[in-house]
Structure formats: structure tokens, C-alpha cells
C-alpha positions in Angstrom: 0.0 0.0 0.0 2.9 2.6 0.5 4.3 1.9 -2.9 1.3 3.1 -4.3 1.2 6.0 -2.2 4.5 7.0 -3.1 4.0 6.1 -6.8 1.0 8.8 -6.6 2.9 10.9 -5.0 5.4 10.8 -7.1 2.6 11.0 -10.1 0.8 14.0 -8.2 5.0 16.2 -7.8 5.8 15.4 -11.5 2.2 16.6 -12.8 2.9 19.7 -10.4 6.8 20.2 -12.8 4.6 19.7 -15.7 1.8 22.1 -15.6 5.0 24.7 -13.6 6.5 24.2 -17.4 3.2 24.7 -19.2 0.7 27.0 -17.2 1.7 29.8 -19.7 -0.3 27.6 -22.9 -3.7 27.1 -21.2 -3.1 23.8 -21.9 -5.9 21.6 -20.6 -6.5 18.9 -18.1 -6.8 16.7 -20.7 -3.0 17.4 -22.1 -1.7 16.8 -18.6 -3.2 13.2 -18.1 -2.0 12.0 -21.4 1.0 13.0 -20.3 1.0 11.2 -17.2 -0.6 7.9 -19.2 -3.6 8.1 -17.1 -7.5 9.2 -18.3 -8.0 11.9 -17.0 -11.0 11.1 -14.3 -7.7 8.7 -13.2 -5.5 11.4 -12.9 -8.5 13.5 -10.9 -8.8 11.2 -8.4 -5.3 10.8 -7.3 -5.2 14.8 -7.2 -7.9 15.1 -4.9 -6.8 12.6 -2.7 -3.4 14.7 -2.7 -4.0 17.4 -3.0 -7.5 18.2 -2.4 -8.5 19.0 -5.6 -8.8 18.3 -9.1 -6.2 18.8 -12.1 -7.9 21.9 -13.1 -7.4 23.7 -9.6 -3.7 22.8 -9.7 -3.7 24.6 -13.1 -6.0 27.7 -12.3 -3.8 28.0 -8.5 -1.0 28.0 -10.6 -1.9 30.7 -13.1 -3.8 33.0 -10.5 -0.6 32.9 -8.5 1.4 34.0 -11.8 -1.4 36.8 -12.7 -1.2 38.1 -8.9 2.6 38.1 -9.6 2.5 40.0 -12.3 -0.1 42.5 -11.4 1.9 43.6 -8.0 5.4 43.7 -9.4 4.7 45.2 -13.2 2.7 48.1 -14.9 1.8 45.4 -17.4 -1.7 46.4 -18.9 -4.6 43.5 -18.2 -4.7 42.6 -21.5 -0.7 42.3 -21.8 -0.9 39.8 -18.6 -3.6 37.8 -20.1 -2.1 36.8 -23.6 1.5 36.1 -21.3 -0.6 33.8 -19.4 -2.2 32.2 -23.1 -5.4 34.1 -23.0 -6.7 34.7 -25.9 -9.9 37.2 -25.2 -8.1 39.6 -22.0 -12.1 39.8 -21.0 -12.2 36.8 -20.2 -9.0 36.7 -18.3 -10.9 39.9 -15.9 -14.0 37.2 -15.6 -11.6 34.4 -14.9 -9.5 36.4 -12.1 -12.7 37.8 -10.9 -14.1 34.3 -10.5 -11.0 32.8 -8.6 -9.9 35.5 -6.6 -13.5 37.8 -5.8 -11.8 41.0 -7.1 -11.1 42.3 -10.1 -8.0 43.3 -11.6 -8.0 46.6 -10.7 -9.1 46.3 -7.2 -6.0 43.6 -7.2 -3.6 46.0 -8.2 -5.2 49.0 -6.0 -4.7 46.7 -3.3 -0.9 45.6 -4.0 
């Protein structure tokens, strides 16, 4: 039983290197599974159990975490930040930031 626990672990760090490599390509969950040889409602399961959530948290965590970044420490416009993080509509990138965080971008960036 702990070989298996380490062999997800190990699954759940290397899926974590991976979508660090590829957050930038809105690459979906889908990609990342295939890359780990797993379907993906596989590759959901062992996330959740952990990490507490599913592959597409990990992915959105890791590029509201880069957006944040780069709202406090540039003068980047939104729309600049979006297409850097593979957005291709900056509107949706305010909707999406809005959604995960509950502020907008420029209450963000007020706030930084």
C-alpha cells in the first residue's frame, strides 16, 4: 500500500513540474493526463486525494498565482498579462481572475 502511495505521490510532484512548465499555454487537463498515461478522471482522483483537488485547480492555483505576480510587481496592462498567461480574449482573463480571486483586476492592483 505505500508503494502506491509514493508512486501517486510521485505521479501527483511530477504533474505539479509539468503544468510549472506549461501554465503559460492554457493547456488543458486533458493534455496533462495524457502526459501522465492516465484518463484523465484517473488522474483527478489521485489529485484530490493529494491534493484536495482536481487537475484543473492545480492549473487555475497556478496561473492566478502567476497573474497576482505580475499585477503587484509590473505596470503590465490587463490585457498584456492575459495573452503572457495564453489568454486569448483579456475579457475573459478579468471574468476568470474575478471568479478565482472575488476581485477584479484593478481592485487587485489597488490593493498591491
Amino acid at each position: 500500500m505505500d508503494e502506491v502511495l509514493s508512486a501517486e505521490h510521485q505521479l501527483v510532484l511530477n504533474l505539479e513540474r509539468l503544468i510549472e512548465v506549461r501554465f503559460r499555454r492554457m493547456a488543458l487537463p486533458r493534455f496533462y493526463a495524457r502526459a501522465c498515461g492516465l484518463s484523465l478522471p484517473v488522474l483527478n482522483k489521485v489529485c484530490v486525494k493529494h491534493r484536495g483537488m482536481p487537475v484543473s485547480a492545480l492549473i487555475s492555483l497556478r496561473v492566478i498565482r502567476e497573474a497576482r505576480f505580475l499585477l503587484s510587481a509590473t505596470t503590465l496592462p490587463a490585457a498584456s498579462i492575459a495573452y503572457e498567461l495564453g489568454f486569448k480574449d483579456p475579457s475573459y482573463f478579468c471574468r476568470y481572475f474575478k471568479r478565482l480571486t472575488g476581485m477584479t483586476v484593478l481592485e487587485y492592483r489597488r490593493r498591491s
